[in-house]
C-alpha positions as CSV (number, residue, x, y, z in Angstrom):
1,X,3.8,21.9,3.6
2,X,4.8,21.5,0.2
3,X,5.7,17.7,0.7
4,X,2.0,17.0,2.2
5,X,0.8,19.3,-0.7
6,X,2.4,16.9,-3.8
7,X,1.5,13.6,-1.9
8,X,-2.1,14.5,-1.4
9,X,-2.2,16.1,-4.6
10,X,-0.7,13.2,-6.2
11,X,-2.9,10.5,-4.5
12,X,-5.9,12.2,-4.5
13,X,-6.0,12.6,-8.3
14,X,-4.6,8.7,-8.7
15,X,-8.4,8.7,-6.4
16,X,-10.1,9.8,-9.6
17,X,-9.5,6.1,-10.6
18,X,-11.1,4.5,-8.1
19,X,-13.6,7.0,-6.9
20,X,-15.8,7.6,-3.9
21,X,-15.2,6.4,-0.2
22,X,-12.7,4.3,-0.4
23,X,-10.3,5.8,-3.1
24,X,-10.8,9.1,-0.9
25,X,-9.8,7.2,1.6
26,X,-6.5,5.8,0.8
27,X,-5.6,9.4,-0.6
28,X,-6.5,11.1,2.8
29,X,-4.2,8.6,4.1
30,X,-1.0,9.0,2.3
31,X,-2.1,12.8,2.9
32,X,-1.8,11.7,6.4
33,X,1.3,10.5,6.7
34,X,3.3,13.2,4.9
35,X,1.9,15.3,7.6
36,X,3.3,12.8,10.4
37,X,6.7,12.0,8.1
38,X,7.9,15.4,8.2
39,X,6.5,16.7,11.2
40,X,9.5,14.2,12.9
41,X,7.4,13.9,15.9
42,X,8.5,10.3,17.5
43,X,5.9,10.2,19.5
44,X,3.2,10.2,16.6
45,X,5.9,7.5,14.5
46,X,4.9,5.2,17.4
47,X,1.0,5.4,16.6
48,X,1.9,5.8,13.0
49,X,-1.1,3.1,11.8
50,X,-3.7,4.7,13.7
51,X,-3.3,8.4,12.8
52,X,-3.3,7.4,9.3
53,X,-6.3,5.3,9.7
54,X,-8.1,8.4,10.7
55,X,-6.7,10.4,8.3
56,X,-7.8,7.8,5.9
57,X,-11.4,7.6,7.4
58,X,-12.0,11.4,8.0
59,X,-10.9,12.1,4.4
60,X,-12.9,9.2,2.7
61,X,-16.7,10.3,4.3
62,X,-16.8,13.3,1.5
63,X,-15.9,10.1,-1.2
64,X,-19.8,9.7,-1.1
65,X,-20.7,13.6,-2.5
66,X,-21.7,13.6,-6.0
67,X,-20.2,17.3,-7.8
68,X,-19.7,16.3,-11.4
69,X,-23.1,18.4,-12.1
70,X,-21.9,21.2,-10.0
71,X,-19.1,21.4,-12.2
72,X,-20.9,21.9,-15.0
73,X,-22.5,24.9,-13.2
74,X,-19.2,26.5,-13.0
75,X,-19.0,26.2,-17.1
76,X,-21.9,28.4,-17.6
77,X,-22.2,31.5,-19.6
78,X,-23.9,33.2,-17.0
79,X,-22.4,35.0,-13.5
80,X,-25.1,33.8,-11.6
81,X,-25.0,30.4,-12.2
82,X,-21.3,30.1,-12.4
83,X,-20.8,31.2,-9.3
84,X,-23.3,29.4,-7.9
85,X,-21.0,26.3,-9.2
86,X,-17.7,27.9,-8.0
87,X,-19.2,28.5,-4.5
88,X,-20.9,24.9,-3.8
89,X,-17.4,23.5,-5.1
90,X,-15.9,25.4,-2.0
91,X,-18.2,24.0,-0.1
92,X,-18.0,20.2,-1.2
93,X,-14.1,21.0,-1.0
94,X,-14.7,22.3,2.6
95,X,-15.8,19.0,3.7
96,X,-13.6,17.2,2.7
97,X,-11.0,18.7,4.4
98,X,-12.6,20.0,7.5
99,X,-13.9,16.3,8.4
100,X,-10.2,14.6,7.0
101,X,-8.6,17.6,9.3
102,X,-10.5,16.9,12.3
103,X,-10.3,13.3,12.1
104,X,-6.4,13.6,12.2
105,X,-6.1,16.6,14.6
106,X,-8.1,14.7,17.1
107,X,-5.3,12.0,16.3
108,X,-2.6,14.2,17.1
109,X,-4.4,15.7,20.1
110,X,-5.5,12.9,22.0
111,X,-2.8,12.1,25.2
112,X,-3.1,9.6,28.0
113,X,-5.0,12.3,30.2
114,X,-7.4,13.4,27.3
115,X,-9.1,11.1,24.8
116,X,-11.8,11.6,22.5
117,X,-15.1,9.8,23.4
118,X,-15.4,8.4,19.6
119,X,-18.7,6.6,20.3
120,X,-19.9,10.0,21.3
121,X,-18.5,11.4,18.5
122,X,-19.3,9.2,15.6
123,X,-22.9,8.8,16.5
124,X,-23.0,12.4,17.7
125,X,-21.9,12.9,13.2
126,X,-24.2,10.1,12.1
127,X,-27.4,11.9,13.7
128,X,-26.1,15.4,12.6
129,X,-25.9,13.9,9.5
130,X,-29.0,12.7,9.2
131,X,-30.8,16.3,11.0
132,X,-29.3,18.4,8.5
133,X,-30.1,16.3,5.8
134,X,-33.8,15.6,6.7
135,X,-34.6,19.4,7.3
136,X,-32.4,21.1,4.6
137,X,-33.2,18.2,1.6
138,X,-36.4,16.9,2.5
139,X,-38.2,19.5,4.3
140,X,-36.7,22.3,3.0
141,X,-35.8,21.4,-0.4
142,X,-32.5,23.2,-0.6
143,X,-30.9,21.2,-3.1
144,X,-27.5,21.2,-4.6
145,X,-27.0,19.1,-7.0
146,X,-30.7,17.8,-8.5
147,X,-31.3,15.4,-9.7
148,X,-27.9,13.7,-8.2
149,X,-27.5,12.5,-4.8
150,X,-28.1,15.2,-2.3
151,X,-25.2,13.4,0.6
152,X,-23.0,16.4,0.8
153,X,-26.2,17.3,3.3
154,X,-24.9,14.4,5.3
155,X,-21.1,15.8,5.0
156,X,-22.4,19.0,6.5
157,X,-23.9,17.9,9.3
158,X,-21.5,15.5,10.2
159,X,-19.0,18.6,9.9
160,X,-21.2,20.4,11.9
161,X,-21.2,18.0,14.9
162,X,-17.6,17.8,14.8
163,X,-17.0,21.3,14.7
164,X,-19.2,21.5,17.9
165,X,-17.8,18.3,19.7
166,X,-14.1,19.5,19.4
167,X,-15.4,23.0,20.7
168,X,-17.4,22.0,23.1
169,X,-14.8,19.3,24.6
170,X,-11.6,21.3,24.7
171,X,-9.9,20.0,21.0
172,X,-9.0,23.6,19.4
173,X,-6.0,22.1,18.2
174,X,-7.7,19.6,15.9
175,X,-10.7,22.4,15.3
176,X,-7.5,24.4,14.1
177,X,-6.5,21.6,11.5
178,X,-9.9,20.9,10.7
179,X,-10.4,24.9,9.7
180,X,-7.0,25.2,7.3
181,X,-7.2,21.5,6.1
182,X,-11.3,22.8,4.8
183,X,-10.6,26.2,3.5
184,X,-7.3,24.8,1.6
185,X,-9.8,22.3,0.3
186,X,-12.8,24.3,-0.5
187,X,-10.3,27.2,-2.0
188,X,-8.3,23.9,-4.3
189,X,-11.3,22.6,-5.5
190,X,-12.7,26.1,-6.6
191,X,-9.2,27.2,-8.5
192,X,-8.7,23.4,-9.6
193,X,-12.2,24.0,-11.6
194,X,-11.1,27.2,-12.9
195,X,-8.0,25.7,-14.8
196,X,-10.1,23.0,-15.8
197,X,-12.5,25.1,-17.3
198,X,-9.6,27.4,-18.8
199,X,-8.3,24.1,-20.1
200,X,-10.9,23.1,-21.8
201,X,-11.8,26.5,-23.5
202,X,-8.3,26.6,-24.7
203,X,-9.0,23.5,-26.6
204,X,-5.7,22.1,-25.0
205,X,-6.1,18.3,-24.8
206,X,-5.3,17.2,-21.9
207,X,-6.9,15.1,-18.8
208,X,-7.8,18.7,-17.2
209,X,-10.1,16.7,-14.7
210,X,-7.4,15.3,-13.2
211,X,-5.4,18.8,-12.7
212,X,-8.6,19.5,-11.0
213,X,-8.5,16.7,-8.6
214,X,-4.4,17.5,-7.9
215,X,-5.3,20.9,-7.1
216,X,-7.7,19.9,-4.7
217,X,-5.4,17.9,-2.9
218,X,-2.5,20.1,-3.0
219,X,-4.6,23.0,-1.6
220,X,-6.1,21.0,0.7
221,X,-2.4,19.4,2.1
222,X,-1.3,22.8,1.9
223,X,-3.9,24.3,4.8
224,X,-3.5,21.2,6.8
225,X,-0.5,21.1,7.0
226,X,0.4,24.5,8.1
227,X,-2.1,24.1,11.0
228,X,-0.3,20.9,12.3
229,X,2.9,22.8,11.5
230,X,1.9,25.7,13.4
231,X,0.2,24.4,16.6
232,X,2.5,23.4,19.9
233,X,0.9,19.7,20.9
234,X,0.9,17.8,24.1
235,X,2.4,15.0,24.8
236,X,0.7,12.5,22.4
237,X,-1.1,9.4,24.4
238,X,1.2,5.8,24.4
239,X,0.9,3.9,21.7
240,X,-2.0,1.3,21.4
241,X,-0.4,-2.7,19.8
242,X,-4.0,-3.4,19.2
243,X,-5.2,-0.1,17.7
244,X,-2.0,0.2,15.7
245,X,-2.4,-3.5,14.0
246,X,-6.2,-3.0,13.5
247,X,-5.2,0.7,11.6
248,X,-2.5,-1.1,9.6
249,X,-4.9,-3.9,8.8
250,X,-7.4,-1.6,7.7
251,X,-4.9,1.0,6.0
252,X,-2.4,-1.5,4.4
253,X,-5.2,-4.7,3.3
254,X,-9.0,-3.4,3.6
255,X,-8.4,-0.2,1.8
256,X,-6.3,-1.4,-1.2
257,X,-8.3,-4.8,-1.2
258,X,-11.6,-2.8,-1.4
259,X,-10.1,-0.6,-4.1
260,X,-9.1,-3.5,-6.3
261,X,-12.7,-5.0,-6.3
262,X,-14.1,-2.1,-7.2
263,X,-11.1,-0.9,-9.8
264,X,-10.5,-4.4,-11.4
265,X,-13.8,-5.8,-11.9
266,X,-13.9,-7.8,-15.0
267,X,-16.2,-5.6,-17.6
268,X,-14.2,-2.7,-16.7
269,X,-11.2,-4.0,-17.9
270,X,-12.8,-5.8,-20.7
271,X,-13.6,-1.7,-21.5
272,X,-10.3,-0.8,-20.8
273,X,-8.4,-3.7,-23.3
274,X,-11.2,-2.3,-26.3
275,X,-10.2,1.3,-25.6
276,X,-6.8,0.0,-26.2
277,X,-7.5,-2.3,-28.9
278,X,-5.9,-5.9,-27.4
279,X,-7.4,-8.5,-29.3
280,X,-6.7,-11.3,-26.3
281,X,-8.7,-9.2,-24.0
282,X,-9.6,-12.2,-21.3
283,X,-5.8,-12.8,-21.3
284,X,-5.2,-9.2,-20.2
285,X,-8.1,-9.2,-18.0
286,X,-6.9,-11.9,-16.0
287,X,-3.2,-10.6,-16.2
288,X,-4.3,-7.3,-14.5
289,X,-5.9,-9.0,-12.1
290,X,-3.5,-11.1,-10.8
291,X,-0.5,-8.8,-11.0
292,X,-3.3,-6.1,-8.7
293,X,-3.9,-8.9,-6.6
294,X,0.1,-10.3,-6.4
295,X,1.2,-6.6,-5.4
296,X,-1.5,-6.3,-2.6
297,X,-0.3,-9.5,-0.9
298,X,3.3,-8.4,-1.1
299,X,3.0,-5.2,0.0
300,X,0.4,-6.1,2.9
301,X,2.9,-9.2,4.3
302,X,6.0,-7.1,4.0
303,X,4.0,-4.1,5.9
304,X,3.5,-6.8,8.8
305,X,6.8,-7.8,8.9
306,X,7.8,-4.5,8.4
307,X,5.6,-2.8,11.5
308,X,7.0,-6.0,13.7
309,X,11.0,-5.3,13.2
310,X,10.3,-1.5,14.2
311,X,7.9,-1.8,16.8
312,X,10.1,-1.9,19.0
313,X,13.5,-0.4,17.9
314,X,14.7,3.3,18.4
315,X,13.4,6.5,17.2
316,X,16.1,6.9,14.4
317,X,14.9,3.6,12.8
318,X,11.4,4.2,12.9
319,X,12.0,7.8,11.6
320,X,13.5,5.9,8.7
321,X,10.7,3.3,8.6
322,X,8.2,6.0,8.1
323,X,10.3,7.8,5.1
324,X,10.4,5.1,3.6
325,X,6.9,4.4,4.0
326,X,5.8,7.2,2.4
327,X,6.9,7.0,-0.2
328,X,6.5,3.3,-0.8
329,X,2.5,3.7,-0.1
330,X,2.4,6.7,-2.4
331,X,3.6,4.4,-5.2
332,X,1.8,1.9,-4.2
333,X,-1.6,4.2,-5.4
334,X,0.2,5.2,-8.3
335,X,1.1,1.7,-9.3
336,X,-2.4,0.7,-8.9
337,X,-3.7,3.8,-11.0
338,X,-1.5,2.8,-13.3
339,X,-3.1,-0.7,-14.1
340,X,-6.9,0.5,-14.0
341,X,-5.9,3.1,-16.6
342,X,-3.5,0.7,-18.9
343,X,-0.9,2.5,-18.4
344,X,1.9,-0.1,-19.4
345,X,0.0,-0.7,-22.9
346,X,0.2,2.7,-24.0
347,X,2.8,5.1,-25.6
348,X,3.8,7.7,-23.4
349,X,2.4,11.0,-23.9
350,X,2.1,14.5,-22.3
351,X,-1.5,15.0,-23.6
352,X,-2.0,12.0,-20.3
353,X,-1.9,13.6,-16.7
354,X,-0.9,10.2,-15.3
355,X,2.5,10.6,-17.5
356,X,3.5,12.9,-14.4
357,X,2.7,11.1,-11.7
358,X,6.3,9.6,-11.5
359,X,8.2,12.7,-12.1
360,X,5.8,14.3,-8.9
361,X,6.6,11.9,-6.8
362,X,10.3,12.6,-7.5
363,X,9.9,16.0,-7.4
364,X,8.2,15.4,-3.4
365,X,11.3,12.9,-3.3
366,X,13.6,15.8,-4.0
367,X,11.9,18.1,-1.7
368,X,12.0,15.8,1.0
369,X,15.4,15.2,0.8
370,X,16.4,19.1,0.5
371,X,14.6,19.8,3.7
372,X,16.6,17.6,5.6
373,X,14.1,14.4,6.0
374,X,12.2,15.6,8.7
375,X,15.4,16.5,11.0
376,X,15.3,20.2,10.8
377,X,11.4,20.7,11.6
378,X,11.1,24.1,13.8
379,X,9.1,24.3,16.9
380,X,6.0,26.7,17.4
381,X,6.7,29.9,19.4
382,X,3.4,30.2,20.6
383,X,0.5,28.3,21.4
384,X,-2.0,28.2,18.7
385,X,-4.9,26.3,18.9
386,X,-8.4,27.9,17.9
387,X,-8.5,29.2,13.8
388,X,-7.0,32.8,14.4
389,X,-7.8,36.0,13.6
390,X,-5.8,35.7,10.0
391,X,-7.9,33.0,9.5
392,X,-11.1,35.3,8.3
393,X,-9.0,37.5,6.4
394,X,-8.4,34.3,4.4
395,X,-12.0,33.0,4.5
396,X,-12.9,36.7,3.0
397,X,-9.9,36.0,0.2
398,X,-11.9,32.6,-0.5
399,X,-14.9,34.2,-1.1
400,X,-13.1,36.9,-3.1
401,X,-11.5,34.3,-5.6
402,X,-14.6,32.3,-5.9
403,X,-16.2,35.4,-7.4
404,X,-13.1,36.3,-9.6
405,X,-13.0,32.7,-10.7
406,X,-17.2,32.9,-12.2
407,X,-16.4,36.6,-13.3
408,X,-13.7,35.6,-15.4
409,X,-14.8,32.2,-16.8
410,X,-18.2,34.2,-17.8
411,X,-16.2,37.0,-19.4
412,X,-14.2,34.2,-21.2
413,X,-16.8,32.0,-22.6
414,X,-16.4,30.3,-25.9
415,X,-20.1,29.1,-25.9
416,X,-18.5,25.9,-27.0
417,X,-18.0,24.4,-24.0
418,X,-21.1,22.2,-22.4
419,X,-22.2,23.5,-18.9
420,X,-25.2,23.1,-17.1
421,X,-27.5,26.2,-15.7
422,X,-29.0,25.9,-12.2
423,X,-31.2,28.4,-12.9
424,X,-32.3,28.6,-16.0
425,X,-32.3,32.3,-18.2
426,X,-33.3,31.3,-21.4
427,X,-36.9,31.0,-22.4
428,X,-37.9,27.5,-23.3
429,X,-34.9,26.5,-21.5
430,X,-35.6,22.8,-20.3
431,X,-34.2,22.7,-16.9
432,X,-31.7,19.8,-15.7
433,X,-33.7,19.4,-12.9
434,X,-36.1,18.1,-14.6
């Protein structure tokens, strides 16, 4: 748990350098494969590619929510609207884990005698998507986060569908991962808010965004997981060649390439070269850019090659190949985070979150190492599928925290902080829906 927690932590807050979908994505990913890395199940190594795809994918659809006004919610000087921010937070968290959960326990469920009908599935999300987001936004009006984009409507009804598809079709195991991976979610980006806000009323400076972001992934590792952890699985199904070489395709060359367009474009890092005050800014533009572009072609041929040699071999090498993996596609992000921000052109300081990324890694390194690399992993007593009975008494501590979390940032407000009011208090108060 705590290795999935630092790796998705880790990556997902590299993800605020890319943003949306696709940085989601390659976080949910690496997220992903911690889970199958020290789960030392051989019979998931074998489909390694694919699982992670759909770790990948079901993590990335929450990349299209916007919550940076919903944060500024949470700042406000008043209980009512800061809870109202610490509660849709939870919510916007909850998606993201509970569709990234689901996409990877259906994964881990599916055998040779029971697949998922994805073409069911997927369209089955898409026209949820679309229901829930036509009644609740544009007939009802319910909005979240005016005047921003209103797509966490889509998230829930997509969530919605899957929760009722995996119900309704037998998959409690991956309803199970789907509940733990949301609420560690929803809670992380709640709490990750809350020392962000603490942060910043401190007057501590510091990237306490970013701590956010970690939190959330942490959290959100944490709760899925346990559930994977804690659930006895069927025999998974044989692997797939072509599924497995489509998933690494996508995982190991669409998902970084699309990154890089977006991360490297020109004018950002024309931004980026001012910021740091290079005078031969084209020269470092273009030196970015190729040594972005030079790492994604190494990495992605050696990942073939890679895949080929151990396709076939014994479960001790490809327990090795996936360690090594890991870790390898967790720098990989960093790496990459590390040339969007400039990281090689500036002194090293604490007062930068991204000065730690290294040291967490090791630190998940460490941890990996000390838990015997997968070997020692313990075998559910029971059979646990459906979100237990514990499960609400942990919703209900949530909920309980989400309220703690306005109480106190209320009862410790500076009034020097900016924040945002969803419902306006003061009279000739211009409202930001406006």
């Amino acid at each position: 748990m705590l290795l999935t927690g630092l790796i998705l932590g880790l990556t997902w807050a590299v993800r605020g350098h890319f943003g949306h979908e696709w940085g989601a994505a390659w976080a949910g990913g690496a997220g992903g494969l911690a889970v199958l890395v020290a789960s030392g199940h051989i019979g998931w190594f074998r489909r390694l590619p694919t699982l992670v795809a759909m770790s990948a994918i079901g993590w990335g659809v929450g990349g299209m929510m916007s919550y940076g006004i919903v944060i500024g919610y949470c700042r406000a000087d008043t209980f009512n609207n800061s809870l109202y921010g610490y509660a849709m937070l939870a919510v916007i968290g909850g998606l993201y884990g509970f569709i990234g959960g689901g996409f990877l326990g259906l994964g881990l469920e599916t055998s040779d005698d029971k697949k998922p009908d994805w073409f069911l599935l997927i369209s089955g999300m898409v026209a949820g998507g679309c229901l829930f987001w036509g009644i609740v936004i544009y007939q009802l009006e319910w909005l979240m986060t005016p005047p921003r984009s209103e797509a966490w409507a889509l998230c829930a009804g997509a969530a919605i569908a899957l929760a009722w598809y995996s119900y309704r079709e037998g998959f409690h195991r991956a309803l199970r991962v789907a509940a733990f991976a949301g609420l560690g979610s929803g809670f992380g980006f709640a709490i990750g808010n809350f020392f962000q806000t603490m942060g910043v009323i401190s007057g501590v400076s510091y990237n306490w965004w970013n701590v956010m972001e970690f939190t959330l992934g942490f959290c959100g590792g944490l709760g899925m997981s346990y559930a994977v952890s804690t659930t006895r699985w069927s025999e998974p199904a044989k692997p797939s060649g072509l599924a497995n070489w489509l998933a690494l395709a996508f995982v190991i060359v669409l998902l970084p390439w699309t990154n890089f367009l977006k991360a490297f474009e020109s004018e950002k890092l024309m931004r980026l070269a001012e910021g740091l005050h290079i005078e031969d800014f084209e020269h470092f533009v273009f030196r970015q850019q190729m040594l972005g572009l030079s790492i994604l072609v190494v990495v992605a041929i050696g990942a073939c090659i890679n895949w080929k040699w151990h396709e076939k071999r014994n479960d001790q090498s490809l327990r090795r190949l996936g360690s090594f993996v890991l870790f390898a596609y967790t720098l990989y992000s960093v790496i990459f985070g590390f040339l969007v921000k400039g990281f090689f052109y500036r002194e090293l300081s604490i007062e930068n979150s991204d000065t730690l990324y290294l040291p967490i890694l090791f630190i998940a390194g460490a941890v990996w190492f000390l838990s015997g690399r997968g070997m020692l992993k313990a075998e559910p007593t029971r059979e646990l599928s459906m979100p237990s009975a514990r499960f609400g008494g942990l919703v209900a501590i949530v909920l309980a925290a989400v309220v703690v979390f306005a109480a106190a940032t209320v009862f410790l407000h500076d009034d020097k902080i900016e924040f945002h009011e969803r419902f306006p208090v003061r009279e000739g108060f211009e409202s930001t829906e406006s």
